[in-house]
C-alpha positions, -999 to 999 in steps of 0.1 A, spaced: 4 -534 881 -12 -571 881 3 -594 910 21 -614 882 37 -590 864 51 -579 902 61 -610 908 78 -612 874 95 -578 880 106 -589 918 121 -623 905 139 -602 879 152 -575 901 164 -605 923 185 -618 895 199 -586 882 180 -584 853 163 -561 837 130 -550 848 102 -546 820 81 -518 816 52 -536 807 19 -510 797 24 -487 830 34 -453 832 69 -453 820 54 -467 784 27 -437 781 54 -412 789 70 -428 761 41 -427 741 32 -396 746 69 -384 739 72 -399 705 34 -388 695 26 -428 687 -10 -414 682 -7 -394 656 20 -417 639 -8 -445 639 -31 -420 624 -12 -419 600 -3 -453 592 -39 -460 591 -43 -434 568 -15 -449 545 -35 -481 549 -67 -467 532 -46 -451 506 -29 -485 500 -67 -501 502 -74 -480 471 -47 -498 449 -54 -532 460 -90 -524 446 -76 -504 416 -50 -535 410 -76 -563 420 -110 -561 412 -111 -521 395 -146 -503 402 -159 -532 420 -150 -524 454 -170 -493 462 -181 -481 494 -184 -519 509 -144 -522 504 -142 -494 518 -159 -500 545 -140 -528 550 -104 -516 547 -115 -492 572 -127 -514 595 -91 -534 595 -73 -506 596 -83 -498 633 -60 -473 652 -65 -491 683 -53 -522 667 -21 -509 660 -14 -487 688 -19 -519 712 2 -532 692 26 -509 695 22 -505 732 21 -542 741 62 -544 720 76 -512 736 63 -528 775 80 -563 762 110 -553 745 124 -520 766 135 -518 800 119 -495 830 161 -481 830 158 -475 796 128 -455 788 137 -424 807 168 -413 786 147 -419 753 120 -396 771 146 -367 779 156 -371 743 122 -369 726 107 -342 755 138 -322 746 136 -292 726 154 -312 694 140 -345 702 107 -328 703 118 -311 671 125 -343 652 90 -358 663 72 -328 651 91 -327 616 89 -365 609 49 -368 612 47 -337 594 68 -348 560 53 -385 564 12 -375 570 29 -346 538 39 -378 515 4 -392 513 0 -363 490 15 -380 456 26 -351 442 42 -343 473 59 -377 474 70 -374 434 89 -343 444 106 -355 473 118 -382 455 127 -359 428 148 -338 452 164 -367 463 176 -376 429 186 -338 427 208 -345 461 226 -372 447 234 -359 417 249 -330 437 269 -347 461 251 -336 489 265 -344 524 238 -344 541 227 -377 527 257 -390 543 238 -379 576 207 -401 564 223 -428 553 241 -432 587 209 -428 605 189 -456 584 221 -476 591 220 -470 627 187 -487 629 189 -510 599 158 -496 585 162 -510 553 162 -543 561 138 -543 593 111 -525 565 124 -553 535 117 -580 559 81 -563 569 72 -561 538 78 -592 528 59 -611 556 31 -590 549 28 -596 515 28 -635 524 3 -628 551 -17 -611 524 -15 -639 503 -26 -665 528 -58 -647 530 -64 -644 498 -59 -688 499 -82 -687 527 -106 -661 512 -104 -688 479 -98 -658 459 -84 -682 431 -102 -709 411 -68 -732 412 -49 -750 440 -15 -728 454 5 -740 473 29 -727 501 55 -731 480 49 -713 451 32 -686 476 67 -679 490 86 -682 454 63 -650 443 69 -632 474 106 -637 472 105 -625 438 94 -592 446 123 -585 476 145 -563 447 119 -545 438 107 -538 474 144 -530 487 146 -505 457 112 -488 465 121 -490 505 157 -474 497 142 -446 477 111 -441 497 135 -437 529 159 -418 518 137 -395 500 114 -389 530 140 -384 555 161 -361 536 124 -338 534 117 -342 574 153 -342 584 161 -307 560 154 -280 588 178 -294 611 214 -288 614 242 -313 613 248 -313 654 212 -326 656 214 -350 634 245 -364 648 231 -364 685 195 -388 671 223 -407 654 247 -414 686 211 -423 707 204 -444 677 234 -461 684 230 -469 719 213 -499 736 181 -479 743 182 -464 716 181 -497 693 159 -515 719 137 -488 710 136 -498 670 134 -530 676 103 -528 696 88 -500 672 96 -529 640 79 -558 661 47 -538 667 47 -528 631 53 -564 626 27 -577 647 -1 -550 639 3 -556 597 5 -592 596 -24 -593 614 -39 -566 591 -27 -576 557 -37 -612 562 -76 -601 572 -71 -578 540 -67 -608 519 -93 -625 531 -115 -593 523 -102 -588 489 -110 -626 483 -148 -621 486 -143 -593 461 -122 -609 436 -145 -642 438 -175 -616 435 -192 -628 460 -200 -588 474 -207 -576 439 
């Protein structure tokens, strides 16, 4: 622990406050507990899956193995799991971090860790994520309670909206850095930057619905309703939602970062200058 950040914690134990857990110990244990390794892996593998539209979308078969290259060079796990790290020190208490261990280092918790990685790193298959969704429609049409279960769980930590509003800003930072990048022969302005990202918020609440729903009720299947109810009840508690709202602002601050620098790549490509 640097002298400042005890001094910081003494002052705040002074006061009453809370003390912050900063990058020490209690944050690995919480790391470790919630396998934010592997998640990142994954997200970084989403990222190079998503690098392959923006080329297909963008500039098709002009990319190659130099955009590659490049996506893979932004997409950098360490990156994102600082990232990650640096919000869950800021935003959670030392006090609150050991309950959210016990929970995740628990038998179930461990359980729900285990079965979420494994259906998101399954719905970078397509096929995969068309039947999931598929299923999903088949759930609905039945009635099926247990996507009164999901729903109260993405309610519990307002995923719809925290993933709305991250998409959102990073379409704008990709944007930016496609200005910067002077991807475009013609001035655009700020303005009309933000009027084409906010048309696209029904569209990406639609797709974010879907795609959560969807994915939860394939990782979520194998467990029964007691389970569900007990991750819903920690969701609901101050820990609990200190814990999302960390895990959203290092999302946040990891992928504006990224999509902006992604821009800028896709501008030399678009204005050909790596053909």
């Amino acid at each position: 622990m640097s002298r400042l950040f005890a001094a910081a914690a003494l002052i705040a134990a002074l006061a009453g406050g809370p003390v912050r857990a900063d990058d020490g110990p209690e944050v690995q244990r919480l790391v470790e507990a919630l396998a934010l390794p592997d998640l990142v892996e994954i997200m970084r593998d989403e990222g190079l899956v998503y690098g392959d539209g923006l080329e297909a979308d963008l500039f098709p078969d002009r990319g190659g193995a130099r955009w590659d290259a490049a996506v893979a060079r932004i997409y950098d796990s360490d990156r994102i799991e600082r990232a990650m790290r640096e919000a869950l020190g800021t935003r959670l208490a030392v006090d609150e971090i050991e309950p959210l261990v016990a929970f995740f280092t628990s038998p179930e918790g461990a359980r729900i860790v285990a079965l979420e990685l494994s259906a998101r790193r399954a719905m970078l298959d397509p096929e995969i994520d068309k039947a999931s969704r598929e299923r999903l429609e088949e759930m609905q049409a039945d009635g099926d309670p247990r996507l009164d279960l999901v729903g109260r769980f993405i309610a519990a930590n307002g995923l719809i909206e925290a993933n709305v509003a991250g998409a959102l800003n990073a379409n704008y930072a990709f944007y930016t850095g496609l200005v910067d990048g002077r991807a475009f022969d013609y001035a655009l302005t700020e303005d009309q930057i933000l009027d084409d990202v906010r048309r696209q918020e029904p569209e990406i609440r639609e797709d974010t619905r879907t795609w959560l729903f969807s994915y939860l009720a394939m990782a979520y299947a194998p467990l029964d309703d007691a389970t569900m109810e007990s991750y819903i009840r920690l969701s609901e508690t101050r820990p609990g939602q200190d814990l999302n709202d960390a895990l959203f602002e290092g999302f946040e601050a990891a992928f504006q970062g990224i999509s902006r620098d992604l821009g800028l790549a896709a501008a030399r490509f678009i204005a050909g200058q790596d053909l």
